[in-house]
N, CA, C and O atoms as a printed pandas DataFrame, in Angstrom:
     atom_number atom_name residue_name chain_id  residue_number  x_coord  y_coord  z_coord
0              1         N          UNK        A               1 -169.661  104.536  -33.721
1              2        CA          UNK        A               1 -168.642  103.541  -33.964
2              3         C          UNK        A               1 -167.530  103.728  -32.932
3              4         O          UNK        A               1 -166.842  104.727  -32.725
4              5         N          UNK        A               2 -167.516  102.550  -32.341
5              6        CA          UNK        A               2 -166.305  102.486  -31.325
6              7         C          UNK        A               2 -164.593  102.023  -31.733
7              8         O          UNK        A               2 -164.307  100.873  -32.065
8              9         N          UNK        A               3 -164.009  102.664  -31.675
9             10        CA          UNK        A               3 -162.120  101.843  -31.359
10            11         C          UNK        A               3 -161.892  101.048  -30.394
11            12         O          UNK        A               3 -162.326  101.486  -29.329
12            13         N          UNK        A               4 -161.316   99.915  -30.319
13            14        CA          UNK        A               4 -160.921   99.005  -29.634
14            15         C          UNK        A               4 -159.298   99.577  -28.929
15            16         O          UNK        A               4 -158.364   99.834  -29.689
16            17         N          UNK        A               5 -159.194   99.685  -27.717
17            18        CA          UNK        A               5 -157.702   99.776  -27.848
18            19         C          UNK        A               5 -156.888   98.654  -27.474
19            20         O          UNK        A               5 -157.015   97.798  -26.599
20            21         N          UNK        A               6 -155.481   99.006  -28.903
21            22        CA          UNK        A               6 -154.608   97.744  -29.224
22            23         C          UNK        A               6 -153.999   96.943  -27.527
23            24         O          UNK        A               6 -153.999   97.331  -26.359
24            25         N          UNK        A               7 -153.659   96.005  -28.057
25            26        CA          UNK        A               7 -153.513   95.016  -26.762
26            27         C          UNK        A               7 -152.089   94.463  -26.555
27            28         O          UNK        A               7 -151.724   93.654  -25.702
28            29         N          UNK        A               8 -151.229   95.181  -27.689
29            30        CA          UNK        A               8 -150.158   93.966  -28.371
30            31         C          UNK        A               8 -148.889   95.283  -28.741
31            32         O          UNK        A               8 -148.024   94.982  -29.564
32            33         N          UNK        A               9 -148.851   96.667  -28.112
33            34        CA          UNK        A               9 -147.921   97.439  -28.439
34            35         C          UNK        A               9 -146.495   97.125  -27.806
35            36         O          UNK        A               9 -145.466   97.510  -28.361
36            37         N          UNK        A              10 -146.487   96.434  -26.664
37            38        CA          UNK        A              10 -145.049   95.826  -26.668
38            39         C          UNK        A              10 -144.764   95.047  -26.917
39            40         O          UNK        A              10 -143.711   94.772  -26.341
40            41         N          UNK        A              11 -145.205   94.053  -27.795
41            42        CA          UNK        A              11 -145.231   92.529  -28.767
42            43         C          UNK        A              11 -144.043   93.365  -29.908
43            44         O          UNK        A              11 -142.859   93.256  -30.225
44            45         N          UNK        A              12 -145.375   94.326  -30.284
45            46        CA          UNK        A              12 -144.904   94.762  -31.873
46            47         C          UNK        A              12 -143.777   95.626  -31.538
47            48         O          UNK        A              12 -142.704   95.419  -32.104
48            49         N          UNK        A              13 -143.877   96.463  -30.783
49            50        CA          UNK        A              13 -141.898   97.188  -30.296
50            51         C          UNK        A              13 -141.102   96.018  -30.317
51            52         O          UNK        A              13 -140.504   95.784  -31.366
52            53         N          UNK        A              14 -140.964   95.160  -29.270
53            54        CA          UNK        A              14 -139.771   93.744  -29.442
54            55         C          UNK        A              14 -139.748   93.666  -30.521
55            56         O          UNK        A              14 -138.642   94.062  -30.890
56            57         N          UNK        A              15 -140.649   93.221  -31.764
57            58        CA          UNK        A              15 -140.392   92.577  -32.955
58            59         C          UNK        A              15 -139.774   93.903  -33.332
59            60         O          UNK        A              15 -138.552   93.964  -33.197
60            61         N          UNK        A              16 -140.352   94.896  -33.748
61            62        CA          UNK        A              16 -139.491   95.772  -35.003
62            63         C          UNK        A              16 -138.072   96.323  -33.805
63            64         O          UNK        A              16 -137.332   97.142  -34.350
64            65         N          UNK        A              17 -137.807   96.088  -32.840
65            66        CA          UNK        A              17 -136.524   96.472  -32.190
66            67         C          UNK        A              17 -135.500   95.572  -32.650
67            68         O          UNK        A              17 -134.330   95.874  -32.885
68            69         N          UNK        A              18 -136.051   94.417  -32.762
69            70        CA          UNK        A              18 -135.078   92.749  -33.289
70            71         C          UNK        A              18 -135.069   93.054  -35.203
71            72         O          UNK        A              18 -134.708   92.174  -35.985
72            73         N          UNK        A              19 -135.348   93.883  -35.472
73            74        CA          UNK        A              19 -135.141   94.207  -37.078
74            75         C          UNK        A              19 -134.226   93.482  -37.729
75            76         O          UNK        A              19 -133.215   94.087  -37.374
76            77         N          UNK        A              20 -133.855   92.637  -38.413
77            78        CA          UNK        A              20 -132.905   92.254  -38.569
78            79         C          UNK        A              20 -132.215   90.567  -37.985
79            80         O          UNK        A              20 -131.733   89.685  -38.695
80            81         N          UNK        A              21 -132.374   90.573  -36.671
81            82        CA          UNK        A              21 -132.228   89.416  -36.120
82            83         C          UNK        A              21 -132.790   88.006  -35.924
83            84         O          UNK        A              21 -133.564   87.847  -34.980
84            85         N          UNK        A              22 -132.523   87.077  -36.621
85            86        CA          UNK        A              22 -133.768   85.991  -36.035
86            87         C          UNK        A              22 -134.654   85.660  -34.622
87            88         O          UNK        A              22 -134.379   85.242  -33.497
88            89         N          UNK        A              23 -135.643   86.009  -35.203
89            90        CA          UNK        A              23 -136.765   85.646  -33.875
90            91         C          UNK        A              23 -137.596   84.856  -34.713
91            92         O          UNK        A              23 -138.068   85.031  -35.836
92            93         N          UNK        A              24 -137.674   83.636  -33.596
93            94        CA          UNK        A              24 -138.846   82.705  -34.049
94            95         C          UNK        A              24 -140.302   82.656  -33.270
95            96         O          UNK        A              24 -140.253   82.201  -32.127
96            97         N          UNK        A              25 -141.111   82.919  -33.581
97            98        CA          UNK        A              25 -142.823   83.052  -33.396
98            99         C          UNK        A              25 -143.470   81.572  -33.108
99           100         O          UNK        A              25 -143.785   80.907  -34.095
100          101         N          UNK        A              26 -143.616   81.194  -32.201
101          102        CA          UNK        A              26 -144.325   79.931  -31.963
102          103         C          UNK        A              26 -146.319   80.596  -32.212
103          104         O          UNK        A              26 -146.789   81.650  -31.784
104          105         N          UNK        A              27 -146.911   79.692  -32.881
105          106        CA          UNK        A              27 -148.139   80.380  -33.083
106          107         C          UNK        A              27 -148.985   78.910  -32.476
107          108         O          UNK        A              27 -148.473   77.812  -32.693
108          109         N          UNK        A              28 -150.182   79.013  -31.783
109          110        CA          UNK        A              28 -151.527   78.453  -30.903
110          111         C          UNK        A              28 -151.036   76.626  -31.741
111          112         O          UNK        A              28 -150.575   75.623  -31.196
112          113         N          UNK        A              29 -151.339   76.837  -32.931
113          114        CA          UNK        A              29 -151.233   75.366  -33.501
114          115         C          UNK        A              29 -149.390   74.501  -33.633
115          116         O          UNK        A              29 -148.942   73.510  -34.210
116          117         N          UNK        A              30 -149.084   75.088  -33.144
117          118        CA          UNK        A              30 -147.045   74.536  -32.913
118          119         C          UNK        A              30 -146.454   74.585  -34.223
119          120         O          UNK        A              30 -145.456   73.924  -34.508
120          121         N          UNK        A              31 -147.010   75.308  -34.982
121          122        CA          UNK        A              31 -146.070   76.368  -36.256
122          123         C          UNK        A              31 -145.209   77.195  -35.447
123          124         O          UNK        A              31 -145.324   77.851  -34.411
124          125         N          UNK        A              32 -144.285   76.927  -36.307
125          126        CA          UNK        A              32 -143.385   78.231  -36.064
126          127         C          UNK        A              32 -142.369   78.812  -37.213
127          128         O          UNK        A              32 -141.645   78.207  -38.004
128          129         N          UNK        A              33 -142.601   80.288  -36.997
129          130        CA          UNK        A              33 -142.391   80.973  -38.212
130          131         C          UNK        A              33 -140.677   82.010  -38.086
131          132         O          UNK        A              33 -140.838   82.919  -37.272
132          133         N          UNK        A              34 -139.432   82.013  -38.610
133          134        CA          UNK        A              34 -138.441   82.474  -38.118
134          135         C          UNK        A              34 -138.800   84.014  -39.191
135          136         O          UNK        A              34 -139.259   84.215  -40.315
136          137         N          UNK        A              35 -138.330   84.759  -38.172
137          138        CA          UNK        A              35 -139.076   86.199  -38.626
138          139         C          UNK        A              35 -137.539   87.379  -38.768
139          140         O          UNK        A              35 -137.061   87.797  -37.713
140          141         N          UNK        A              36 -137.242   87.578  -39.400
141          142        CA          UNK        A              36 -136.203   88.826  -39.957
142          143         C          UNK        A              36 -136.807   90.011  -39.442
143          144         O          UNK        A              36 -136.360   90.650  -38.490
144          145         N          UNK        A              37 -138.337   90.428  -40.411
145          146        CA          UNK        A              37 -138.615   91.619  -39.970
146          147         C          UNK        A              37 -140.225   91.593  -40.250
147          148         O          UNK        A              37 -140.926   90.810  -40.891
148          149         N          UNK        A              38 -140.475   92.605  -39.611
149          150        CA          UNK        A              38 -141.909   92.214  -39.740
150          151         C          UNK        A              38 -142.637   93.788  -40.792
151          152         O          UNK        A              38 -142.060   94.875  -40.779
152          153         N          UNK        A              39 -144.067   93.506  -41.673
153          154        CA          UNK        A              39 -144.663   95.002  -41.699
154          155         C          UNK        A              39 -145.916   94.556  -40.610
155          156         O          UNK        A              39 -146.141   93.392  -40.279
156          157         N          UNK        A              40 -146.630   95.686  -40.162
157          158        CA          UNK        A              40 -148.124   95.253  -39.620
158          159         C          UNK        A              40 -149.245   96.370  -39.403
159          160         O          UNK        A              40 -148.923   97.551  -39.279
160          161         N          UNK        A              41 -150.305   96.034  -39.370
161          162        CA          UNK        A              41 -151.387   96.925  -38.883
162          163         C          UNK        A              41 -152.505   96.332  -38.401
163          164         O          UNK        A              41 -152.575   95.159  -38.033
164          165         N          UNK        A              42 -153.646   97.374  -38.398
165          166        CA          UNK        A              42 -154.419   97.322  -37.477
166          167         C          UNK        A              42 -155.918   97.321  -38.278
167          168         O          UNK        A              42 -156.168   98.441  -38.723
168          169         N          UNK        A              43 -157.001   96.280  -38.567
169          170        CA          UNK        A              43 -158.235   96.792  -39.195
170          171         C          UNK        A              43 -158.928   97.753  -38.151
171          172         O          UNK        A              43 -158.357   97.791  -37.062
172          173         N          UNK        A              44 -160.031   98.519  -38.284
173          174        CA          UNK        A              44 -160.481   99.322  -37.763
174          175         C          UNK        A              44 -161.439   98.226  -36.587
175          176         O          UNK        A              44 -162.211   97.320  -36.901
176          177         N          UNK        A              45 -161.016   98.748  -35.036
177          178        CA          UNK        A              45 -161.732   98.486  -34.278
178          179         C          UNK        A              45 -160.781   97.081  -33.517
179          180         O          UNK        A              45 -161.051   96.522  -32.453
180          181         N          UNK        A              46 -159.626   96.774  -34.463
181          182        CA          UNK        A              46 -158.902   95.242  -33.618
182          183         C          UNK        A              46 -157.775   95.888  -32.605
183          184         O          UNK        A              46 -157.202   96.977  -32.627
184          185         N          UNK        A              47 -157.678   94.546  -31.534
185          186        CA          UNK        A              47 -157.014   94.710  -30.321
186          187         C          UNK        A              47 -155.316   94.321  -30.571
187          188         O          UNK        A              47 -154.263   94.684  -30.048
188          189         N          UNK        A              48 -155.748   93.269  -31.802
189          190        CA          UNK        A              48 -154.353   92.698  -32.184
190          191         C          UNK        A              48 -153.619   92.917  -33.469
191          192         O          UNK        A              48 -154.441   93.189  -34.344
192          193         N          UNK        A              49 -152.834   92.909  -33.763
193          194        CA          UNK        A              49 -152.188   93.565  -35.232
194          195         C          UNK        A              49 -151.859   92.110  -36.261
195          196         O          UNK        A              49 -151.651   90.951  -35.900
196          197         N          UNK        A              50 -151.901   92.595  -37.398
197          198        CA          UNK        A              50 -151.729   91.130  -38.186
198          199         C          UNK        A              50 -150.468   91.794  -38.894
199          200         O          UNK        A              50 -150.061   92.926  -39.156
200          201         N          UNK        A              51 -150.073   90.470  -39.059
201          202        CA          UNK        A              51 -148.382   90.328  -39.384
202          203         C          UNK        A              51 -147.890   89.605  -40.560
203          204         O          UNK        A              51 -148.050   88.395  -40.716
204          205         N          UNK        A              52 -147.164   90.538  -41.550
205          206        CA          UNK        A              52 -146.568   89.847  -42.699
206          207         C          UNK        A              52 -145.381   90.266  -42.274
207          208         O          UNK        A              52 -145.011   91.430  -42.123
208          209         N          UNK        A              53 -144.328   88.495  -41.936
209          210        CA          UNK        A              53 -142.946   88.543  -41.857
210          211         C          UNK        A              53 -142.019   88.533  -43.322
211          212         O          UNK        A              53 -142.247   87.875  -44.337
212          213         N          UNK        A              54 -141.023   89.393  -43.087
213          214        CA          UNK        A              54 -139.705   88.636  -44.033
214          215         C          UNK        A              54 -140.097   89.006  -45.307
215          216         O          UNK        A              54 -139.832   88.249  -46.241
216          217         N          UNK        A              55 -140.984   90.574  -45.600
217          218        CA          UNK        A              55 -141.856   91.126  -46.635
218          219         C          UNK        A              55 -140.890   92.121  -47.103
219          220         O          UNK        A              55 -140.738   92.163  -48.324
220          221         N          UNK        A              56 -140.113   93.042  -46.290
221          222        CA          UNK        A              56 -139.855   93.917  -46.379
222          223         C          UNK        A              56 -138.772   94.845  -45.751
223          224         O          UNK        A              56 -138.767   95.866  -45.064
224          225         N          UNK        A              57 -137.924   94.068  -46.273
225          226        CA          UNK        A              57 -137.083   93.713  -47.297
226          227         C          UNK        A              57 -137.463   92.189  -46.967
227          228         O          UNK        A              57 -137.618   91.573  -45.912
228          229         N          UNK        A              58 -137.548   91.834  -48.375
229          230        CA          UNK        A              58 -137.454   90.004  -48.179
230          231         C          UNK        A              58 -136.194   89.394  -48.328
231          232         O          UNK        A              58 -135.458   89.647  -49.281
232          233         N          UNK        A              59 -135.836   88.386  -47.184
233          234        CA          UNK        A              59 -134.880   87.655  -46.994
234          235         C          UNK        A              59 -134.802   86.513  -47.183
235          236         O          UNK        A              59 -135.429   85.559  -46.723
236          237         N          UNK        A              60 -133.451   86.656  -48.373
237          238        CA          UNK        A              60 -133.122   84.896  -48.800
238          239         C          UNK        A              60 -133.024   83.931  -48.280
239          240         O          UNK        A              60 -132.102   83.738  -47.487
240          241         N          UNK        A              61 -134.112   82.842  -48.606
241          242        CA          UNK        A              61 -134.266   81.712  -47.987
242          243         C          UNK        A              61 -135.486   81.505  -46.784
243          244         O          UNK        A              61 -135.718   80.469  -46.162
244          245         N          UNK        A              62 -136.441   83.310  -46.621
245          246        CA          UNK        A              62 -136.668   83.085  -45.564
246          247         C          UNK        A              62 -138.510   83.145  -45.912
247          248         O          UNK        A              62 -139.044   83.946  -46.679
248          249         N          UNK        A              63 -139.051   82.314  -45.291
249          250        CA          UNK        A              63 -140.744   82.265  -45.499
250          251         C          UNK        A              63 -141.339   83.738  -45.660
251          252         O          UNK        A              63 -140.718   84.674  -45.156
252          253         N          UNK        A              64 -142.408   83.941  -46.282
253          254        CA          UNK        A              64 -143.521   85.004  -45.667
254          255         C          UNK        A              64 -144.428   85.202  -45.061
255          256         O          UNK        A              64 -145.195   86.079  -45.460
256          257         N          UNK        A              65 -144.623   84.730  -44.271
257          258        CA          UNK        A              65 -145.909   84.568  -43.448
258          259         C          UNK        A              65 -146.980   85.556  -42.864
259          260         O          UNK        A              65 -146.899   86.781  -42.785
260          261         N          UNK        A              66 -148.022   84.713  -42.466
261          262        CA          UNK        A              66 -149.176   85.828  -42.132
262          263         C          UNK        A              66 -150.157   85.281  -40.572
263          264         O          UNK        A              66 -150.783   84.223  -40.501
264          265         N          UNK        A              67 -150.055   86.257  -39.533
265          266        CA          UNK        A              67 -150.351   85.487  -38.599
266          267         C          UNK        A              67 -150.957   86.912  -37.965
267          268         O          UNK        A              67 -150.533   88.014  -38.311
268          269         N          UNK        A              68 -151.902   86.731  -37.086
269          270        CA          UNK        A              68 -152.208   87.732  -35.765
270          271         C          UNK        A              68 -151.751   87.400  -34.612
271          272         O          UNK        A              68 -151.667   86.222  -34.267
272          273         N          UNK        A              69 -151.228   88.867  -33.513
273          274        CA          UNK        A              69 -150.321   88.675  -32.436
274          275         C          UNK        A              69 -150.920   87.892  -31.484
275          276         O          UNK        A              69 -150.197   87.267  -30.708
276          277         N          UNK        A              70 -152.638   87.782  -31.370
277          278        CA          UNK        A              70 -153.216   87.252  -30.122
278          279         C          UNK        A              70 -153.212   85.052  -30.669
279          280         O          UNK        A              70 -154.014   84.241  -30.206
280          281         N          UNK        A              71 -151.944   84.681  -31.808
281          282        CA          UNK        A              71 -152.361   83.630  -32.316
282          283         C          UNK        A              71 -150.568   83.078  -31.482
283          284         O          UNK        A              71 -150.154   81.919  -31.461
284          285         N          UNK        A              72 -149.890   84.216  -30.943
285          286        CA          UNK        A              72 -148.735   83.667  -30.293
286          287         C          UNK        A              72 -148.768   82.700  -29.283
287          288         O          UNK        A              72 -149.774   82.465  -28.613
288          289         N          UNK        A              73 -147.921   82.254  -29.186
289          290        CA          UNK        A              73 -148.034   81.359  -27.786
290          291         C          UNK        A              73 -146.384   81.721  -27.158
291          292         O          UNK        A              73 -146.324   81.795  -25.931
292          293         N          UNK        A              74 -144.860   81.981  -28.057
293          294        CA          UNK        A              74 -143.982   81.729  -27.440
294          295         C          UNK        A              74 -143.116   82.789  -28.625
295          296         O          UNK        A              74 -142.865   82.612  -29.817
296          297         N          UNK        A              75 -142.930   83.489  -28.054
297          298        CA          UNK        A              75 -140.952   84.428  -28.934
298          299         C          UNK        A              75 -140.273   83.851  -28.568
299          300         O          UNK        A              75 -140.302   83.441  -27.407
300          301         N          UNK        A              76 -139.098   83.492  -29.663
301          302        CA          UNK        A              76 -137.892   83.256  -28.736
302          303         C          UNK        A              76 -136.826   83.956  -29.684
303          304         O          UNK        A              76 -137.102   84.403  -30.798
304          305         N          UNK        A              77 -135.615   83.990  -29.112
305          306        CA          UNK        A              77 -134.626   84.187  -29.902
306          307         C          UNK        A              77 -134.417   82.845  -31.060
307          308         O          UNK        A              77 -134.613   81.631  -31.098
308          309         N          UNK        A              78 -133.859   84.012  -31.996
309          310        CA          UNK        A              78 -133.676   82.594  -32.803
310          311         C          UNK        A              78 -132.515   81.616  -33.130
311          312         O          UNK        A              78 -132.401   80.664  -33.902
312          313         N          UNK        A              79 -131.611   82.295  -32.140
313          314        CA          UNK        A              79 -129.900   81.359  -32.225
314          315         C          UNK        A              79 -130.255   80.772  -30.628
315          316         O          UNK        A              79 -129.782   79.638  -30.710
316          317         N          UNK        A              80 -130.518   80.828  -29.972
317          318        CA          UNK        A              80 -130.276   80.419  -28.608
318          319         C          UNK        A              80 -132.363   79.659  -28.023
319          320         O          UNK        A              80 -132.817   78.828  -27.236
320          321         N          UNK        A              81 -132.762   80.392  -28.781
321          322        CA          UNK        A              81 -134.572   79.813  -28.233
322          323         C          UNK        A              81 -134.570   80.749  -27.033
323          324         O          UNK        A              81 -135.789   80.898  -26.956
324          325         N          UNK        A              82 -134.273   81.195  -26.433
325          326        CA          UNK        A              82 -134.375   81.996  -25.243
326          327         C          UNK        A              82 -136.148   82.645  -25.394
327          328         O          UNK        A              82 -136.703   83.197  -26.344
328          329         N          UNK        A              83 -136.492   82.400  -24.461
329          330        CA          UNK        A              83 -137.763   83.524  -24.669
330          331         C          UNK        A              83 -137.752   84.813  -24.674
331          332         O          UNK        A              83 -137.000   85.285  -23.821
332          333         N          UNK        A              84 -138.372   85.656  -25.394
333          334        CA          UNK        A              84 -138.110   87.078  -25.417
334          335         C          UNK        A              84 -138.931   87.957  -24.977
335          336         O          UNK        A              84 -138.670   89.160  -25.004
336          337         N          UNK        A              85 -140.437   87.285  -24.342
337          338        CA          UNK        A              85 -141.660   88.096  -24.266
338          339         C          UNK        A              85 -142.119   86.821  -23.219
339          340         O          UNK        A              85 -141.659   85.698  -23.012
340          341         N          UNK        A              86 -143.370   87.664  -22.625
341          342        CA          UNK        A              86 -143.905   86.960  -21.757
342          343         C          UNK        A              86 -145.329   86.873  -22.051
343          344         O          UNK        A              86 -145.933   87.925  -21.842
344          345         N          UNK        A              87 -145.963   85.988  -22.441
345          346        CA          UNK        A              87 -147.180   85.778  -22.685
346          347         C          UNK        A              87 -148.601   84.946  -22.081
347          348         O          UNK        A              87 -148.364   83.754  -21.883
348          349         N          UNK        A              88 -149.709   85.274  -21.830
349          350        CA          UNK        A              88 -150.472   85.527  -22.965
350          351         C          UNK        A              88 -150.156   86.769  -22.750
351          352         O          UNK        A              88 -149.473   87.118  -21.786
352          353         N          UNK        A              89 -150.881   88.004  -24.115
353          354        CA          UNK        A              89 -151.020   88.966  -24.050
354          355         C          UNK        A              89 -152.165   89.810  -23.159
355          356         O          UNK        A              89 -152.194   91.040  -23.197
C-alpha cells in the first residue's frame, strides 16, 4: 500500500493562518463559501484535504460547509476580494 504525497500544504497553512478572518473560497462550480475557520484532513492515500468550514468554533450567522482543496478555483480576502493564493494547485 502506497501514500500519496499531499499537494495542498500551503493552501491549508494560509487558511488556518487567516483563523479568524474572513476568507472567501471560490469552488470549480462559482459557489462560494465565506470561511472563519476551517477543521481538515486527509483519507488514507489523498493528495488533497477535505474541509469543514465555520465548525469549530461555529460562527454566528456563518454556513458550514464541506468542500476538497483541489475543488478551489480562487481565495480571496473577504473585506477587500484581494486574492490570497495562487492557483491551480
Amino acid at each position: 500500500m502506497s501514500t500519496q504525497e499531499v499537494r495542498d500544504t500551503a493552501l491549508i497553512n494560509k487558511l488556518v493562518e487567516r483563523d479568524g478572518t474572513p476568507t472567501i473560497a471560490v469552488l470549480e462550480d462559482g459557489e462560494e463559501y465565506v470561511i472563519f475557520n476551517i477543521v481538515y484532513g486527509y483519507d488514507l492515500g489523498d493528495e488533497f484535504a477535505h474541509i469543514t468550514t465555520n465548525f469549530d468554533p461555529q460562527t454566528a450567522g456563518a454556513s458550514v460547509d464541506f468542500f476538497f482543496t483541489n475543488e478551489l478555483t480562487a481565495l480571496l480576502d473577504g473585506e477587500s476580494r484581494e486574492p490570497l493564493f495562487s492557483f491551480p494547485l
